[in-house]
C-alpha positions in Angstrom: 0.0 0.0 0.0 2.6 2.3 0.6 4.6 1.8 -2.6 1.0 2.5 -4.4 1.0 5.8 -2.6 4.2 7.3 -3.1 3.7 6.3 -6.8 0.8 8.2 -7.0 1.9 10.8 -5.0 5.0 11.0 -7.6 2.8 10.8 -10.5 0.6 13.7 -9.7 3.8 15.7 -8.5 4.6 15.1 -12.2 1.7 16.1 -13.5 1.8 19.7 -11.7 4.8 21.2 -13.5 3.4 19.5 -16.9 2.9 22.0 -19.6 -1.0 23.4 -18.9 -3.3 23.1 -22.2 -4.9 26.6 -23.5 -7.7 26.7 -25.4 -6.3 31.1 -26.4 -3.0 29.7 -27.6 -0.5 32.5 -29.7 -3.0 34.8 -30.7 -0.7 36.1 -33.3 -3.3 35.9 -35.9 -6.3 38.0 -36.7 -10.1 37.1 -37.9 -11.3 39.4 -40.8 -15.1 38.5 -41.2 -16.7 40.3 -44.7 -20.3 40.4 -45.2 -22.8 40.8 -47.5 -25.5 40.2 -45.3 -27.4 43.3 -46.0 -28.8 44.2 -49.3 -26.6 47.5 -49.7 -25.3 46.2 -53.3 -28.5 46.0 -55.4 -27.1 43.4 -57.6 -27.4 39.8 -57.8 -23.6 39.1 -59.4 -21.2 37.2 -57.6 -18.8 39.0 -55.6 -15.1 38.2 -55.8 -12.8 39.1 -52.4 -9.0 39.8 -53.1 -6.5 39.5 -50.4 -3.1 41.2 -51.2 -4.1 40.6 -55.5 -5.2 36.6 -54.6 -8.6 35.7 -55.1 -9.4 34.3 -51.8 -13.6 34.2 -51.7 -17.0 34.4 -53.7 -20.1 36.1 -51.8 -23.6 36.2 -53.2 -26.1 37.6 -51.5 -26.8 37.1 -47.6 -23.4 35.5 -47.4 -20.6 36.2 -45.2 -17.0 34.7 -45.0 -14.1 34.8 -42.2 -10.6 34.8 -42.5 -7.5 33.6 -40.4 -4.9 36.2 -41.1 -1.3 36.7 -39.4 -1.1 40.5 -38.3 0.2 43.3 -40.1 -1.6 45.1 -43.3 -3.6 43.4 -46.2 -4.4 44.7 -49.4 -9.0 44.1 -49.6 -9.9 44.4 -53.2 -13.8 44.0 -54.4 -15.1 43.1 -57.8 -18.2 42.0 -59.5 -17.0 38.5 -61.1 -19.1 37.2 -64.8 -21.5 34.9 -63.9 -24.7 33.1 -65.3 -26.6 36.0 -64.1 -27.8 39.1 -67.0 -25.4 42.0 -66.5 -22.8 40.3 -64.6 -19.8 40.4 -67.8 -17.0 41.9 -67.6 -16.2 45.5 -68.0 -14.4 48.3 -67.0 -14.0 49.0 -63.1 -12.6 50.4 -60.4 -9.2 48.8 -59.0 -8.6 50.1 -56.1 -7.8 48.6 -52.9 -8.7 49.4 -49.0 -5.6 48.4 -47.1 -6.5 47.2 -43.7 -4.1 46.9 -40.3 -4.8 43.8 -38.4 -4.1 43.5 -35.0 -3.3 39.7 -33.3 -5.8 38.5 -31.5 -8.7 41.4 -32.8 -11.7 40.0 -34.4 -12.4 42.6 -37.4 -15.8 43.1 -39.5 -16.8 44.6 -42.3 -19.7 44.9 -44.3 -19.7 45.4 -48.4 -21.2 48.7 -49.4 -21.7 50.6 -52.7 -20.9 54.1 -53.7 -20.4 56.3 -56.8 -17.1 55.1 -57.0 -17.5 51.2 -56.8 -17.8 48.2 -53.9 -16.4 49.3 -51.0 -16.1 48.1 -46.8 -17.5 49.6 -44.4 -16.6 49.0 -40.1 -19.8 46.4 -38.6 -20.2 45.8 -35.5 -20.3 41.8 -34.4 -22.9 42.0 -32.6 -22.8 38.8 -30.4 
């Protein structure tokens, strides 16, 4: 019985300066979410995301998508893309790009708006 104990004892001596599990981790990366939840862009085309010059996502309407991203600045370009759908080809536009700073461990949001001068994002709040 006493051998049992000490072993135990020893064991869960052990298992005290163990490295303890996080579920946080190294937050050195940063969520970009980008929505097109609302109706602001009154058209029915696909919409193309760009990251740094890289296709990286499609939206349609009511659709949202998130992003794992290390920190530092991105490059967020938005374009109609040709589709299926009347009045979705391929023309002339806007390429300009908003350049974001992301932050480790921030949760950024942002909603895709329309203006005189093209798509564009605009700040949301998460709201959860």
């Amino acid at each position: 019985m006493g051998k049992a104990a000490l072993g135990l004892i020893g064991l869960l001596g052990m298992v005290a300066f163990a490295p303890q599990a996080s579920a946080e981790g190294n937050s050195d990366y940063s969520v970009l979410i980008i929505s097109r939840e609302r109706l602001e862009v009154a058209t029915s085309c696909e919409i193309g995301i760009y990251l740094n010059d890289q296709l990286s996502a499609r939206l349609f309407q009511e659709q949202a998508t998130s992003f794992n991203l290390p920190a530092g600045t991105v490059d967020v370009r938005l374009r109609l893309l040709p589709g299926q759908a009347p009045g979705c080809n391929n023309g002339i536009e806007n390429q300009r790009s908003t350049t974001l700073t992301l932050q480790a461990g921030q949760i950024n949001k942002y909603r895709i708006a329309m203006d005189q001068y093209g798509l564009n994002l605009k700040r949301a709040s998460l709201e959860y």
